[in-house]
C-alpha positions in Angstrom: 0.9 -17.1 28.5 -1.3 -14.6 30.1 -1.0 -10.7 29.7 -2.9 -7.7 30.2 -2.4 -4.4 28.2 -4.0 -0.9 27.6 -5.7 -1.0 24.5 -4.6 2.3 23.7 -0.7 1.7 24.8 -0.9 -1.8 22.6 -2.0 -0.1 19.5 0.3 2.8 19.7 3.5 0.1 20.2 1.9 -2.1 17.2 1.7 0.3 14.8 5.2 0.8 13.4 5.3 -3.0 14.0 2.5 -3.8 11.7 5.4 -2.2 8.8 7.1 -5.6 8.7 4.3 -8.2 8.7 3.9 -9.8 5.4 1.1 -9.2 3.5 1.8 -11.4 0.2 3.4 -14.3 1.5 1.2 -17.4 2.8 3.3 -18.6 5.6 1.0 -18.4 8.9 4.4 -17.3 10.8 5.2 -14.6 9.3 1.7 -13.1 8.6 2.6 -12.7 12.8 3.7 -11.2 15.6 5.7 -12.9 17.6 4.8 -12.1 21.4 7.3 -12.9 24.1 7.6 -11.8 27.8 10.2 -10.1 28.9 9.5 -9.2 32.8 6.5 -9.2 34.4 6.1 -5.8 33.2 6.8 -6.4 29.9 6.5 -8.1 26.6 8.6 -7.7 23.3 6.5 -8.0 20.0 8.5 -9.1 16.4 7.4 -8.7 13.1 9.6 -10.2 10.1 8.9 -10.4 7.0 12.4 -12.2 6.0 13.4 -8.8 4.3 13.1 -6.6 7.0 12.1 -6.6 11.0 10.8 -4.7 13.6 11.0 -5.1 17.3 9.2 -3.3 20.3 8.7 -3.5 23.7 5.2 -2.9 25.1 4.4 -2.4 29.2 1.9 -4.6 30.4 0.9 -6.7 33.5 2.6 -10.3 32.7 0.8 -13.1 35.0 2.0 -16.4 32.9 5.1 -16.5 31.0 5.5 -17.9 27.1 6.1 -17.0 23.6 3.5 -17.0 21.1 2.8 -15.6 17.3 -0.5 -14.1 16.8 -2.1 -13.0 13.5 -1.4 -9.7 12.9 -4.3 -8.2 11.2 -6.5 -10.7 12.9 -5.4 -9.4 16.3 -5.3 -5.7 15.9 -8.5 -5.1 14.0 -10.1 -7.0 17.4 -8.3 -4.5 19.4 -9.6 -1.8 17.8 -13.1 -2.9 18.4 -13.2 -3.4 22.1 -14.5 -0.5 24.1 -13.0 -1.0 27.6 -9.6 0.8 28.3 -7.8 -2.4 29.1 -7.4 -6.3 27.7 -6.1 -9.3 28.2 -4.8 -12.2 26.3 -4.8 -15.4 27.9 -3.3 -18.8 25.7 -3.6 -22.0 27.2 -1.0 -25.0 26.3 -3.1 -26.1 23.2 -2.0 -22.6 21.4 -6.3 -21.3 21.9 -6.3 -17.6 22.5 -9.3 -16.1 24.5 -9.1 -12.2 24.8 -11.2 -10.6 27.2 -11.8 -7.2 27.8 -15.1 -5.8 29.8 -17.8 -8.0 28.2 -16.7 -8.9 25.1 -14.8 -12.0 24.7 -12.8 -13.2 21.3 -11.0 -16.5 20.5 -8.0 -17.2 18.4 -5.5 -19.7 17.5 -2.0 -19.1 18.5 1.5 -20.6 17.1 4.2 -21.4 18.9 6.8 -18.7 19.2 9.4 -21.7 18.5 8.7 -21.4 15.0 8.9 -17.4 14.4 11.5 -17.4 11.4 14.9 -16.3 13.6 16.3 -12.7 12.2 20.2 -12.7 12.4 22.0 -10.8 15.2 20.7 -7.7 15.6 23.9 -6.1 15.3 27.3 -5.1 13.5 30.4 -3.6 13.0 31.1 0.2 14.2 27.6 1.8 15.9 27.7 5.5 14.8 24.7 7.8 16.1 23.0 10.1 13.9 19.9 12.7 14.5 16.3 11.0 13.7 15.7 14.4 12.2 18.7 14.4 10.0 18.3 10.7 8.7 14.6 11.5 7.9 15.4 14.8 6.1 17.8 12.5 3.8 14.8 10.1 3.5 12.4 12.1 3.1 14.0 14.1 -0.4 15.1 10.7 -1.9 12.7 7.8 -0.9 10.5 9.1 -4.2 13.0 8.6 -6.8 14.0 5.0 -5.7 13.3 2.4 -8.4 11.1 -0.3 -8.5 11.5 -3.8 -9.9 14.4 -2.0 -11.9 17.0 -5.1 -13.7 19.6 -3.8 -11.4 19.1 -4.2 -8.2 21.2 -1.9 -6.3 18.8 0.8 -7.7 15.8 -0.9 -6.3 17.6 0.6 -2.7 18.5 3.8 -1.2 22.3 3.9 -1.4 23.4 5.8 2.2 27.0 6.7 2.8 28.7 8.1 6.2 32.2 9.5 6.5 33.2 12.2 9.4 32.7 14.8 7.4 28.8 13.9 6.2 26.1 11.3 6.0 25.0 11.1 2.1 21.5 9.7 0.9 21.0 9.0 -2.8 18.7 7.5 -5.2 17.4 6.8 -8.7 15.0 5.9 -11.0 16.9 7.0 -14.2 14.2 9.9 -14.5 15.0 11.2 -11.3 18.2 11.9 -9.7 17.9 13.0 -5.9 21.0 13.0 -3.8 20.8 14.9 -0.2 23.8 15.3 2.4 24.3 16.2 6.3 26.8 18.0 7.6 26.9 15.6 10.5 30.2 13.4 11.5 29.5 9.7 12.0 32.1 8.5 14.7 32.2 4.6 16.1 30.5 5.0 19.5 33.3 2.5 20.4 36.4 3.8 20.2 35.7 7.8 18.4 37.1 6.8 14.7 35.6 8.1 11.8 33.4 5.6 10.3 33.3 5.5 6.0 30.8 3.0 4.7 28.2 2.8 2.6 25.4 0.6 1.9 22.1 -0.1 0.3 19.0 -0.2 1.9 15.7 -1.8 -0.1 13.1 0.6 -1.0 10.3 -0.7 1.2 12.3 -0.8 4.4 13.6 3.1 4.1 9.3 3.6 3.9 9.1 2.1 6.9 12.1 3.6 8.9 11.2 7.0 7.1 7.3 6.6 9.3 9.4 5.5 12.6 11.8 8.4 12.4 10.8 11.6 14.7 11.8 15.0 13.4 13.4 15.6 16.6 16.9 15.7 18.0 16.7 12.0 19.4 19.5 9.9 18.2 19.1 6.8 15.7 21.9 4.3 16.4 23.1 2.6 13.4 24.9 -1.2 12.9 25.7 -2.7 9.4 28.2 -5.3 8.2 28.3 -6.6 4.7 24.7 -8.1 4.8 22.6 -6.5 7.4 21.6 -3.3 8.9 20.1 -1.8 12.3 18.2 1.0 13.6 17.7 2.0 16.8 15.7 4.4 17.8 13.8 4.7 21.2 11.6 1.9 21.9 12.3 0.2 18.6 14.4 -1.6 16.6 14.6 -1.9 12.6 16.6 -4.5 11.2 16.7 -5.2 7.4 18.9 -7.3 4.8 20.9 -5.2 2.7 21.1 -4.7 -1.6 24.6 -6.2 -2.5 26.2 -4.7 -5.3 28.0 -1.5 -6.3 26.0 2.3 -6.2 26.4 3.7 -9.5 28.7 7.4 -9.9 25.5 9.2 -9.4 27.7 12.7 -8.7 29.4 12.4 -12.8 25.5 12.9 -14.0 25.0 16.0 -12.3 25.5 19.6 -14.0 28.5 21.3 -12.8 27.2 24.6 -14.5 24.1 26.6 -15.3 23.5 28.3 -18.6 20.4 29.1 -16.8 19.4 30.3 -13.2 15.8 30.6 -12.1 13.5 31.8 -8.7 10.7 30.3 -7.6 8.5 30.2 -5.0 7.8 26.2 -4.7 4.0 26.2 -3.5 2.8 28.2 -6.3 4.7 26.3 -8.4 2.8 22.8 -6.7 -0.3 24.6 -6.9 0.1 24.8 -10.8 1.2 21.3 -11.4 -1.4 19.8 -9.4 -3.5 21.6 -11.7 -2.4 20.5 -14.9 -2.0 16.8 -13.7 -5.6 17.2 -13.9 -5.9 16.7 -17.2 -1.8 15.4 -18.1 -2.1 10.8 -18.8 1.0 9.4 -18.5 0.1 5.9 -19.2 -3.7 5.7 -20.7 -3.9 2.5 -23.0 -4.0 3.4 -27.0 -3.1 7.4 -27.0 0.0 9.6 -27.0 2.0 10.4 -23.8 1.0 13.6 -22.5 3.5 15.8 -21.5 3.9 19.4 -19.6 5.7 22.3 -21.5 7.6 24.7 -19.4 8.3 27.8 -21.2 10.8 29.9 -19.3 10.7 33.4 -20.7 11.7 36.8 -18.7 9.8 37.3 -15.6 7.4 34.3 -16.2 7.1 30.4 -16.1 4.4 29.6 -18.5 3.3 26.2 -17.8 1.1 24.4 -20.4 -0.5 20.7 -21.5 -2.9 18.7 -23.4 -4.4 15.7 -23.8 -7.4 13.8 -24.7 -9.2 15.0 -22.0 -8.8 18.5 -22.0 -6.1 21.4 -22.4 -4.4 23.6 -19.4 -2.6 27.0 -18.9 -1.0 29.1 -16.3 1.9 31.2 -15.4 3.8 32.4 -12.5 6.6 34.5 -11.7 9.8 33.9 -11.4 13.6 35.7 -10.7 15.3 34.4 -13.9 19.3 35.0 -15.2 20.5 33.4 -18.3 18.5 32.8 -21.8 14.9 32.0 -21.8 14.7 28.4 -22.4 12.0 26.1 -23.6 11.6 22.4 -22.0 9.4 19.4 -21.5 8.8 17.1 -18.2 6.5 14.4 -16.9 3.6 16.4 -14.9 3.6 13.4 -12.3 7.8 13.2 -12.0 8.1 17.0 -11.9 5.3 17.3 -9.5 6.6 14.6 -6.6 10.1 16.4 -7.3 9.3 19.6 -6.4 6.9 18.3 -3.2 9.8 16.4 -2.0 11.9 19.4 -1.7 9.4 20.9 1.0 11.3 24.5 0.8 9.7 28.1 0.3 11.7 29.3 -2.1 14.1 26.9 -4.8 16.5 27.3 -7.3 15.9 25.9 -10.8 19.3 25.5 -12.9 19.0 24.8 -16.5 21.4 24.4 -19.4 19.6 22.7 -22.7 16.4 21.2 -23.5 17.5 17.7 -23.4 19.5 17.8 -19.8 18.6 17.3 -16.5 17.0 20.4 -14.6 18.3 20.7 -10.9 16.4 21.7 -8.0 18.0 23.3 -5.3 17.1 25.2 -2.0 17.1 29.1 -3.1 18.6 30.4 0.1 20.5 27.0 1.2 22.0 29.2 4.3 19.0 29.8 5.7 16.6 27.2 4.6 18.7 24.2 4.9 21.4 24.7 6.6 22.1 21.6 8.1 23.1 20.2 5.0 22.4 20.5 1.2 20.1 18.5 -1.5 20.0 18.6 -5.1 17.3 17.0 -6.9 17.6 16.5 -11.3 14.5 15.9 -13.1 15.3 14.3 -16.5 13.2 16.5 -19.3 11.4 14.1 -22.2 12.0 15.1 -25.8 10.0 17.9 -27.7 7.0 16.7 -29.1 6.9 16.9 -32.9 4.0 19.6 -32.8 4.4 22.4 -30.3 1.5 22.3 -27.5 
């Protein structure tokens, strides 16, 4: 196989690629990408990890057909360190790999692309379309809150469900509850029925779709039967096994009421957390869990903490109705709650000291109109001594 690329085209195509190489596993093939021409103007490249798989198609000048699996960090760290605009990868029939580009000259060994692991079909049952914008908007206000290494499963995934009337994306930690909908149809590009599934994605392959998704009005094609899913989106494709098992009733555990509304303006708000993670320790080895008191009283938020290595105060102001209320979070689970909301203004909702507060955009008609998120942040219990 011989083929010459543009350095600059190459990288760009391998980047999102790179998302589904394995980095813990020892087998050669799949710490690769699996090169393959296509034309003689272009090549595919395939990265698997046996969890999850991406595939691109990269322009280039193709002189020798074949199929070939290169090491992937090996391979882009050298062409990231050649200075000439163009290169080209020449492998002979005894898998060596000679790269050339200007002067500088770099040898590999290649594998054959026989034995790339094979991913199943990329495809399934009832293709629906949905805006890249809209599916990273979901993604982008629950990814945070998906478990890790949790004893069930299913909440080690983003749970996703699409009828005609909306496209739902949900998630949970048990600390965290963050559920976000948009009003957006998904119809079988087929035939024009309305499509109602759901499905599970793993944690790590939503990170990766959520970097290839453009906040633009380009259209994502999605495929899933009972085991897989695809993405489609441009250039690429994402394919990834899917979580088995039932979502729990996430919508029972949320509020229906409020004893207690509240205003806020979100950055200030981050700006104050940020400052009293500074000297909040969730997990140091041998002292207390330090936690952030939020004091809700008339006009103000008052926003306090302490720990071994120092105290913290501030306030802002806030638009509050109901009764003052007193309540107690994690600094670092409050924090990436209130970031992952990325509104101006939001609405806090409140009942008791041991319930779930719900974020909420403050003017949803104007700042997220699309659709509609709500984000609960479990409180811890009072401390013994007030802070």
């Amino acid at each position: 196989m011989k083929i010459t690329f543009e350095k600059a085209v190459l990288l760009d195509r391998l980047a999102p690629v790179m998302g589904a190489v394995s980095t813990r596993n020892t087998i050669a093939t799949i710490s690769g990408i699996l090169f393959t021409t296509v034309d003689e103007n272009t090549c595919s490249a395939v990265a698997y990890d046996l969890e999850k798989g991406i595939r691109t198609t990269i322009p280039c000048r193709v002189e020798r057909e074949g199929s070939y699996i290169l090491n992937a960090n090996k391979f882009t760290q050298i062409v990231r360190s050649l200075s000439d605009e163009e290169l080209t990868v020449d492998i002979d029939d005894k898998n060596i790999v000679s790269i050339t580009s200007g002067r500088s000259q770099f040898g590999l060994h290649a594998l054959k692309g026989r034995d790339f692991p094979s991913m199943p079909e990329l495809g399934g049952d009832h293709p629906f379309p949905v805006k890249q914008k809209h599916l990273r908007a979901m993604i982008g206000k629950t990814l945070f809150s998906v478990a890790q290494n949790d004893v069930k499963p299913t909440l080690n995934g983003l749970y996703l469900e699409a009828n005609d009337e909306k496209i739902t994306a949900a998630s949970t930690d048990h600390f965290v509850l963050s559920v976000c909908s948009m009003n957006c149809s998904a119809k079988d590009m087929n035939d024009g029925s309305s499509i109602n599934k759901s499905l599970i994605l793993p944690g790590k392959t939503v990170a990766e779709l959520y970097r290839m998704l453009e906040d633009s009005d380009e259209e994502a094609i999605v495929y899933f039967n009972r085991k897989h899913a695809v993405f489609k989106m441009g250039d690429y494709i994402l394919f990834s096994r899917l979580i088995e098992g039932d979502y729990i009733e996430y919508e029972k555990f949320l509020p229906k009421e409020a004893a207690t509304t509240v205003h806020v303006d979100s950055d200030y708000l981050i700006s104050v957390l940020e400052r009293a993670a500074l000297v909040t320790e969730d997990r140091e080895l041998g002292q207390k869990k330090s936690i952030l008191r939020c004091d809700f009283e008339g006009s103000q938020l008052k926003i306090s903490t302490q720990s071994n290595s120092g105290r913290f105060y501030d306030d802002l102001p806030i638009r509050k109705e109901g009764k003052d209320i007193t309540i107690f979070f994690s600094c670092k689970r409050l924090l990436e709650a209130v970031r992952a909301c990325s509104m101006e203004k939001l609405k806090l909702s409140l009942n008791t000291n041991l319930m779930g507060m719900v974020l909420s955009p403050a003017n949803p008609d104007e700042d997220f109109k699309d659709g509609a998120f709500t984000i609960m942040v479990l409180p811890v219990r009072p401390p013994e001594e007030n802070i």
